[in-house]
C-alpha positions, -999 to 999 in steps of 0.1 A, spaced: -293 -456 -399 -267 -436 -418 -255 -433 -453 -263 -423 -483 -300 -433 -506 -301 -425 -545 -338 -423 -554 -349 -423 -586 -375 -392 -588 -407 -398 -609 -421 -374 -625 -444 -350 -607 -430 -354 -574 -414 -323 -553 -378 -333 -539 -395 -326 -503 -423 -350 -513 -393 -378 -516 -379 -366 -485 -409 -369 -468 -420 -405 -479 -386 -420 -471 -389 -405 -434 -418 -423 -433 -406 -457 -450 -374 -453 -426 -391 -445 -395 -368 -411 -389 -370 -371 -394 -337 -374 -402 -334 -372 -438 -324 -341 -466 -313 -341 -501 -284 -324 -519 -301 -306 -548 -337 -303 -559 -352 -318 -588 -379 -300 -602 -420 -319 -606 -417 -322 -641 -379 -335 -639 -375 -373 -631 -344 -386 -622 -318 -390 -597 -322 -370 -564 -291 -382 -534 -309 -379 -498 -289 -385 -471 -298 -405 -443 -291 -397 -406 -250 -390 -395 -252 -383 -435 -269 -353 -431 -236 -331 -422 -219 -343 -456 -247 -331 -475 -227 -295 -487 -200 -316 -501 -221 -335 -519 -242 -306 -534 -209 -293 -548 -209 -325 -575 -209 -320 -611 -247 -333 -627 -253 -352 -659 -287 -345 -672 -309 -357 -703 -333 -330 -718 -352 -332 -750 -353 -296 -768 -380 -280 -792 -371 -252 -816 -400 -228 -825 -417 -223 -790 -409 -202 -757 -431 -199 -730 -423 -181 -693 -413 -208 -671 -385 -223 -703 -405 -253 -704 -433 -274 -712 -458 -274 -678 -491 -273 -684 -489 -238 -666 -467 -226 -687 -479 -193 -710 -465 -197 -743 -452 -165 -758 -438 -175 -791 -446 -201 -815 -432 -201 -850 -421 -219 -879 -384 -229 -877 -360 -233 -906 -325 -238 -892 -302 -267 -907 -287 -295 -888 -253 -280 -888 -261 -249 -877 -281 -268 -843 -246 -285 -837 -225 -260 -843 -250 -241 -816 -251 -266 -792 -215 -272 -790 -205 -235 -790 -218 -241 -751 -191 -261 -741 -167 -242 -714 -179 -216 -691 -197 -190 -696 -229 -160 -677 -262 -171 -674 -292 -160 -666 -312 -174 -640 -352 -184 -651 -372 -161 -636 -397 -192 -623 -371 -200 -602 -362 -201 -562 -333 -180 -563 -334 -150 -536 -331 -111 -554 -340 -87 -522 -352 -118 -498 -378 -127 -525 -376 -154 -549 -378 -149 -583 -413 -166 -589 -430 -147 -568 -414 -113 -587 -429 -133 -622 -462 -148 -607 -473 -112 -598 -456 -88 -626 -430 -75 -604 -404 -57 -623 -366 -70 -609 -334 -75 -626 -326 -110 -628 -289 -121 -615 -267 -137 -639 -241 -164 -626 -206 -181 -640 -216 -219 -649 -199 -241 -668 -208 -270 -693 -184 -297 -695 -196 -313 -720 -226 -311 -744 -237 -333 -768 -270 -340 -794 -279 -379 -785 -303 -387 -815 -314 -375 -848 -325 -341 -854 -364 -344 -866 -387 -316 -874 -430 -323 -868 -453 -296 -872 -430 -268 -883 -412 -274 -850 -374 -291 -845 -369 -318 -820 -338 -332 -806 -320 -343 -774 -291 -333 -756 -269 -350 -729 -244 -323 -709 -231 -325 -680 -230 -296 -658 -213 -276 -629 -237 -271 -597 -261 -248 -604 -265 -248 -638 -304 -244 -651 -309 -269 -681 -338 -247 -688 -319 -214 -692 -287 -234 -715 -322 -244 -740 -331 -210 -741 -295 -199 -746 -290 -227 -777 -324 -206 -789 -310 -170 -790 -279 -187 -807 -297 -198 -831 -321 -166 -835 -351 -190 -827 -373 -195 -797 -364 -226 -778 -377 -249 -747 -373 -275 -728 -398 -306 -730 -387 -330 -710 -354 -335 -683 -338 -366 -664 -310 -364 -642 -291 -392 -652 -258 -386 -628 -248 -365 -596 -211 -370 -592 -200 -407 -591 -241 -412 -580 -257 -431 -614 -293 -433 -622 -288 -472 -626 -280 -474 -593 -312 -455 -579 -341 -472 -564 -378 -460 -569 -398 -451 -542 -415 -484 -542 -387 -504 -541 -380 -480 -503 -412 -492 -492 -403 -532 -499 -372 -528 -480 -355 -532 -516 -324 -505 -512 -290 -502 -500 -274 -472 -482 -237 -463 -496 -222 -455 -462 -200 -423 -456 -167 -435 -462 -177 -450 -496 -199 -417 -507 -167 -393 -503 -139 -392 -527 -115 -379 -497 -87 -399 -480 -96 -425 -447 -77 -425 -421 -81 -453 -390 -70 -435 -356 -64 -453 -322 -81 -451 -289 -67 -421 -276 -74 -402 -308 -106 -411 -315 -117 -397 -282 -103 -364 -291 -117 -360 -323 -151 -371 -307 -148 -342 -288 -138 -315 -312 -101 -315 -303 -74 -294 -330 -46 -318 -334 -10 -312 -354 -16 -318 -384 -9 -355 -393 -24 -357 -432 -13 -339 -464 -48 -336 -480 -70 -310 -473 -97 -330 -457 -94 -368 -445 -124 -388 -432 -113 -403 -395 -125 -437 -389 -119 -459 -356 -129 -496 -360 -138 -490 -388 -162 -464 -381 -167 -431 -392 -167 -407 -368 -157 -376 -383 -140 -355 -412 -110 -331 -407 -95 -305 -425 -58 -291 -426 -57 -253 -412 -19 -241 -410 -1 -264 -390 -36 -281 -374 -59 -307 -382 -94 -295 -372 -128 -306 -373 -147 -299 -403 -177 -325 -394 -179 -349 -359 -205 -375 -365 
């Protein structure tokens, strides 16, 4: 069993909890995903399923299209709404409409951002929740991201003081919806935080095209094989080739792209890249 298994996440489920059931549903150990979704996110997570394992890196590079719903006049620690989250501001918030979009469309392009300090990222071999859960001083990294594009998907709405709203943006790898809400916040000169997140894309992967974890147990699902997961070039090779790219061989280089997916009768069986003058193996299923 190989290919390719877009899960929709419910809420309140670790990625390694989905991982984990869908060995079990499949009958195998070999299963990973390409990019954790958070418990309180829902939404689409991409596992791949046995062979599909070794293409997981150039799937993690995708761009993501998430949904998040913002609240103006709160901040807590963690940038969002858990229920162990410590709330450190709340306030009254008088901004006006135009001065939210104006905000939330400033974001659009590249730009440095600082990592949430509940987060897994690594600073001296320790991740940065563990620095935050037990008042550890540490200077938090700051990374290039880059928001393609931003937008605010329904009406503007203030209830109890506080301003509501919800953004769609889709994003470059990396990129901690969280963090952009706090960033829209200091924009703005309020505190901000994130309420609520779905993962709606993950590169040409589509949250209508997910199954949920119960559909996986009725045998309800399709894997997307290999071939139709990559955006790359495929290439059918003879006999005599396929044994040596079986086997690891370099060959002279006998494609223009950089990497081509090899197939032989119609089968994957692995994914070269062009190095100089030689076609070499990149990934031998």
């Amino acid at each position: 069993m190989n290919g390719i298994l877009i899960i929709n996440k419910k809420l309140g489920y670790t990625s390694r909890d989905v991982v984990n059931k869908v060995c079990k549903c499949l009958n195998t150990k070999k299963v990973g995903h390409t990019g954790t979704l958070d418990p309180k996110a829902s939404g689409v997570l991409v596992l791949c399923v046995g062979n599909a394992l070794k293409i997981c890196e150039l799937l993690q590079n995708n761009e993501k299209e998430y949904v998040a719903e913002v609240i103006l006049g709160i901040s807590t620690d963690t940038l969002d709404m858990d229920f162990n989250a410590t709330i450190l501001e709340d306030v009254k918030v008088d901004v006006s409409n135009d001065e939210i979009y104006n905000a939330v469309t400033s974001f659009k392009g590249k730009y440095l951002q600082e990592v949430p300090m509940y987060s897994s990222v690594k600073v001296n071999g320790r991740k940065l929740y563990e620095y935050a859960r037990n008042n550890i001083p540490v200077t938090v990294p700051k990374k290039e991201v880059e928001i393609k594009n931003i937008e605010i998907i329904d009406n503007i709405r203030c209830v109890n003081n506080k301003i509501y709203f919800t953004i769609k943006t889709t994003v470059s790898k990396g990129t901690y919806i969280r963090a952009l809400i706090r960033d829209i916040g200091n924009k703005l000169g309020v505190p901000a935080v994130m309420n609520s997140l779905v993962r709606t894309r993950q590169g040409n992967f589509s949250i209508e095209d997910s199954y949920t974890l119960d559909d996986i147990e009725k045998d309800n699902y399709k894997l997307i094989s290999i071939k139709d997961a990559l955006n790359i070039r495929c290439i059918n090779v003879d006999d005599e080739k396929a044994k040596k790219i079986r086997n690891g061989v370099r060959l002279n280089k006998f494609f223009d792209d950089e990497y081509a997916l090899l197939l032989h009768n119609g089968v994957e069986i692995a994914i070269y890249k062009n190095w100089d003058d030689l076609a070499i193996p990149y990934k031998v299923f």
